[in-house]
C-alpha positions, 0 to 999 in steps of 0.5 A, spaced: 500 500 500 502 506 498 501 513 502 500 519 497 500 526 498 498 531 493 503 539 494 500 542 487 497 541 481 497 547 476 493 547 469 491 552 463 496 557 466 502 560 463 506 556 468 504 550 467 505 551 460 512 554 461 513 548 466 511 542 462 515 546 456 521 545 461 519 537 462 520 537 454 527 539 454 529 535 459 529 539 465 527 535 470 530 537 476 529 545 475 521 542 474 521 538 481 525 544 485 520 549 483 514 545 484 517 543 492 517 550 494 510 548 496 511 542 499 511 544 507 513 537 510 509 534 515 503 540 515 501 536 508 501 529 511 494 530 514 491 529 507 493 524 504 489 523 497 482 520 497 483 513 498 490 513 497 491 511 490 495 514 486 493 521 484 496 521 476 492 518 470 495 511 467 496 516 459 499 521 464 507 522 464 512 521 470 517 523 473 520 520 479 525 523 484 527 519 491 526 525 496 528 524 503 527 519 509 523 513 505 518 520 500 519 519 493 516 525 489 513 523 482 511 529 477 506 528 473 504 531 467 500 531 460 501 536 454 495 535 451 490 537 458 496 543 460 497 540 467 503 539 471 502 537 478 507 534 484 506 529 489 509 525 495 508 518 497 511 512 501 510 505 501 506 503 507 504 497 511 497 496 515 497 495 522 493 490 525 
């Protein structure tokens, strides 16, 4: 089971557009430090996605970067609809 967090998700925006033109060029780590600005650590822990499941769709491009402690983050993305989003998960067991 995996635990998700979405930090932004922009679309139909100047930025948005910039950005995906950047993730089209390669420039994957400039992508993924301007998206983390709004990533503030365990305040967006509280919310995770409804859930839990993967919040990118299966034609959506990704991007993923091992974060910190056991967070990786994945960008997604698609041209075709104009958006850009980030998000935060881990792999988790359940409790018993």
């Amino acid at each position: 089971m995996k635990e998700y967090h979405n930090i932004i998700f922009l679309q139909d925006t100047e930025e948005a557009s910039d950005l995906i033109n950047q993730l089209l060029d390669g420039q994957y780590e400039a992508v993924l430090k301007h998206l983390a600005q709004w990533d503030y650590g365990p305040e967006m822990e509280h919310s995770p996605t409804e859930g839990n499941m993967r919040p990118w769709g299966y034609f959506d491009r990704t991007i993923d970067f091992p974060a910190y402690d056991e967070w990786t983050y994945t960008i997604s993305y698609c041209g075709g609809h104009g958006y850009v989003a980030l998000t935060r998960w881990k792999s988790c067991t359940d409790e018993a």
